[in-house]
Each structure stands twice: as structure tokens, then as C-alpha cells.
N, C-alpha and C positions, 0 to 999 in steps of 0.2 A: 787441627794443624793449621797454623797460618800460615793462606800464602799467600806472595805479591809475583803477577804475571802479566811482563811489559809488554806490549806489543806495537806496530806501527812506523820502526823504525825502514832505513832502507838509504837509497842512494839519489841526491836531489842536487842541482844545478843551484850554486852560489844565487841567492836571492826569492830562492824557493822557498815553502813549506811543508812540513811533516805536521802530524798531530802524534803526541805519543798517549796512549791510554795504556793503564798498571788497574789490572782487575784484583781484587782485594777478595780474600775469603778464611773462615779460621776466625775472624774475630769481629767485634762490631766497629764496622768500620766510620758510624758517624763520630763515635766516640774520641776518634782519634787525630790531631794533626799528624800531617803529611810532608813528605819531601820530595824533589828530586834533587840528585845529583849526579855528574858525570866523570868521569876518566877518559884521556886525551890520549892517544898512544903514543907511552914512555913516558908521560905523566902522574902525579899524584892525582887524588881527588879530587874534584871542582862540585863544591856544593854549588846549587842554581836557583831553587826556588821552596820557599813554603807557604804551607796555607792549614789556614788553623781548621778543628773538627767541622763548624756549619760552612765554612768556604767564605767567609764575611773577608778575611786580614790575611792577606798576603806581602810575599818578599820574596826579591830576588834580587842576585846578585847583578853588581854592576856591569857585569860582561853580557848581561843578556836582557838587563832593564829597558822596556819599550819593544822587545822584539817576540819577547816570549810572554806566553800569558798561562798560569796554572788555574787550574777549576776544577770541580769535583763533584759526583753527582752520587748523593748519600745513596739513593732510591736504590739505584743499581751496584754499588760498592765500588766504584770505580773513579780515579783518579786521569787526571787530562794535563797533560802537556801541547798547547798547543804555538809551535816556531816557526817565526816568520822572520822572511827577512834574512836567510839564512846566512852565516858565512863558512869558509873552510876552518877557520880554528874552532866552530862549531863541530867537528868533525869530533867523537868519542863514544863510548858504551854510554847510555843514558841509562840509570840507574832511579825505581821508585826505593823510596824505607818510611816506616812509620817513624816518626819525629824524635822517640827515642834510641833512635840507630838500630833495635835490637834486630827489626827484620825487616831484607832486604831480597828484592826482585834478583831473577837470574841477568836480565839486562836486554838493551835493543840497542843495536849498532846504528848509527846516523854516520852516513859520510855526503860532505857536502864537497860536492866535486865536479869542476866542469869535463 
């Protein structure tokens, strides 16, 4: 059974940092590119970043280019969001999925809030 399980999120002061890490299991995960994306409350989807199977080529959206960095560490199956710099329209569920949408983490709440 695949599964993707976020954790790391929480409540952080505008200009702060979170790390989010999505533990991966059920399939081989160097195999795969990766995602994150988020939901903003009362908003649609906000895809944020990807990074291909050995973690060489990455992409992220321009709302969070230079602030956010994704990484990946095959050994342990696990995926890294790491945000800095934070601001409030940062603020949404963070969301890992395997590249092809099919499967997707329960999610980790980030609110950036003085």
C-alpha cells in the first residue's frame, strides 16, 4: 500500500522557518519524481515545488522561488520541504504527491502568524 505521511508543520512568526518532511512507503521511492503543493483557506490548489527521482532538477513556483528549497533523501524514502522566510499568504495545508497526482499525503497545516 502506498503511503505519503507529512509532518513538520505548525505555527511560526512571519519571517520564520518550518522544515516539512512527507515519509514515503508502498513503493520505490527513488524511482519516482515528487511534489509539493498547497491549499490556502478558501482557496484552490497552489502547486509549489518538484523535484525529479535522484533530486538533481528542481522547480518551484514563483511565489515561493528563493524562499523555499525542496530535497530528497532516497536512502530513507523521504521527501523535504524546507521554508524560509516565511510569510502569511504562506499560510495553507502543505500537501506531498508522487509527480503523477495519483497519490497524495493526508497533509500538514503551516500558519504563519504573528
Amino acid at each position: 500500500e502506498v503511503q505519503l505521511v507529512e509532518s513538520g508543520g505548525g505555527l511560526v512568526q512571519p519571517g520564520g522557518s518550518l522544515r516539512l518532511s512527507c515519509a514515503a512507503s508502498g513503493f520505490t521511492f527513488s524511482k519516482f519524481a515528487m511534489r509539493w503543493v498547497r491549499q490556502a483557506p478558501g482557496k484552490g490548489l497552489e502547486w509549489v515545488s518538484n523535484i525529479n527521482s535522484g533530486g538533481g532538477d528542481t522547480n518551484y513556483a514563483d511565489s515561493v522561488k528563493g524562499r523555499f528549497t525542496i530535497s530528497r533523501d532516497n536512502a530513507k524514502n523521504t521527501l523535504y520541504l524546507q521554508m524560509d522566510s516565511l510569510k502569511p499568504e504562506d499560510t495553507a495545508v502543505y500537501y506531498c504527491a508522487r509527480i503523477l497526482w495519483d497519490y497524495w499525503g493526508q497533509g500538514t497545516q503551516v500558519t504563519v502568524s504573528s
